[in-house]
N, C-alpha and C positions, 0 to 999 in steps of 0.2 A: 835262222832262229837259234844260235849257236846261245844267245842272253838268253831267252827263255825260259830255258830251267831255274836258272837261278831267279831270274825275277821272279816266277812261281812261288819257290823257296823263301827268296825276302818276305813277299809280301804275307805268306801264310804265317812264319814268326813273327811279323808285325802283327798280324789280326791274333796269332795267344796270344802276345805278350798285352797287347790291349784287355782282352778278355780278362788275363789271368789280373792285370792292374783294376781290372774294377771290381773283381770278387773282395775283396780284402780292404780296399781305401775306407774313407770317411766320405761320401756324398757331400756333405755340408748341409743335407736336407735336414733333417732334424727328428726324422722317424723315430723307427725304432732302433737305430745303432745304438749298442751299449757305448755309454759314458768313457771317457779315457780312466784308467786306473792310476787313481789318487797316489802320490808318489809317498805320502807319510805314512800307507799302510803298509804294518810290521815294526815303523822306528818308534823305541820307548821313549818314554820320554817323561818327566817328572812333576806330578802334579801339585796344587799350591800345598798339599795336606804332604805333600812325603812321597806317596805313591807313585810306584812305578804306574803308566797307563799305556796301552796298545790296543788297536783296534784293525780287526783284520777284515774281510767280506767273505759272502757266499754266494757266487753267482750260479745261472741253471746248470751251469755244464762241469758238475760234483767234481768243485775244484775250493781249497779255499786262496785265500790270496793276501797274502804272500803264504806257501805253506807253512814256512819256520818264522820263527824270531826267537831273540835271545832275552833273558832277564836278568839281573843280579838275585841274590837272594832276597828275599824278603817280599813285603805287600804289593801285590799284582790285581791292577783293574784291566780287566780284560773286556772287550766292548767286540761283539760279534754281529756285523751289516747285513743283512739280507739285499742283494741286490738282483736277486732270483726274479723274474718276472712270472713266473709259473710254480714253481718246487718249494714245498716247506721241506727244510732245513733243522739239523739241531748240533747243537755243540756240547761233545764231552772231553775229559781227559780219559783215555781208552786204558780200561781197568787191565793191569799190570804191564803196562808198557811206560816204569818210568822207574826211578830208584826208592818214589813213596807216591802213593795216591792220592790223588787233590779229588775231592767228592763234590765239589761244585759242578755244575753243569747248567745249563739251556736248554729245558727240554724240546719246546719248538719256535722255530722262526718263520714266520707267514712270507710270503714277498713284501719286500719295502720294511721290514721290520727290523730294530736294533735290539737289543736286549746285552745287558753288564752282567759281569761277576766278579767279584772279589777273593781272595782267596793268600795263602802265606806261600809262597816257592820255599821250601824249608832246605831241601837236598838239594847240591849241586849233579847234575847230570840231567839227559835226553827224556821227555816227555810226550807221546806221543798222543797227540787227539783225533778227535775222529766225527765225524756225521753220521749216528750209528743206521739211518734210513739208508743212505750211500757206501756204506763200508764196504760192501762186494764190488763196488763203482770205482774204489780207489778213492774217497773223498776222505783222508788223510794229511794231516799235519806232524812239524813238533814243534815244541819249545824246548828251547835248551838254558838251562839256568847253569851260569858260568860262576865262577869261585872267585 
């Protein structure tokens, strides 16, 4: 019985490694796994009027996503997804965490809900926003508007 231990061995890291492979996968069932994450969220990109546009999500677990993106200076359409299945959400530019204060905001986002704002990035530098129901949670961003 000299194999035994290690067949024991094998087979118990095969049975995690199984386990640990099906916490995490895609089933292909159709439940309730969240959605893959849309690869355009964060990239600007130029609307037919001029405008910079960006749109980022909020899902339940007070994160947004992507947390940063960059702008140029000037007109910013900012589109903020609710893809929360439980949690209202809201989006502000976190008052004195930038080089000037943008006062637009979202007060609240329901699950499944989108809600826009517009606004002028005027000052180059870091802006920091925030989910002010989540701010103890860490549900924090920034923008950074480049020169």
């Amino acid at each position: 019985m000299n194999g035994s231990p290690t067949r024991v061995r094998a087979a118990a890291l095969a049975a995690a490694a199984l386990l640990l492979a099906g916490c995490g996968g895609d089933d292909g069932g159709g439940g309730d796994s969240a959605p893959p994450v849309d690869p355009s969220l964060g990239t600007v990109t130029t609307g037919p009027d001029g405008v910079q546009e960006v749109t980022i999500e909020t899902p339940d677990d007070y994160v947004f996503v992507p947390d940063s993106f960059e702008v140029a200076p000037g007109p910013v359409r900012l589109t903020v997804r609710s893809t929360a299945e439980q949690m209202v959400h809201n989006f502000r530019f976190t008052p004195g965490q930038g080089p000037a204060e943008i006062e637009e905001d979202i007060p609240l986002l329901e699950p499944g809900e989108s809600a826009t704002i517009e606004f002028e990035a005027t000052t180059v530098g870091d802006y920091g926003f925030d989910c002010s129901f989540h701010l103890q949670l860490g549900q924090v961003g920034t923008m950074t508007v480049t020169g």
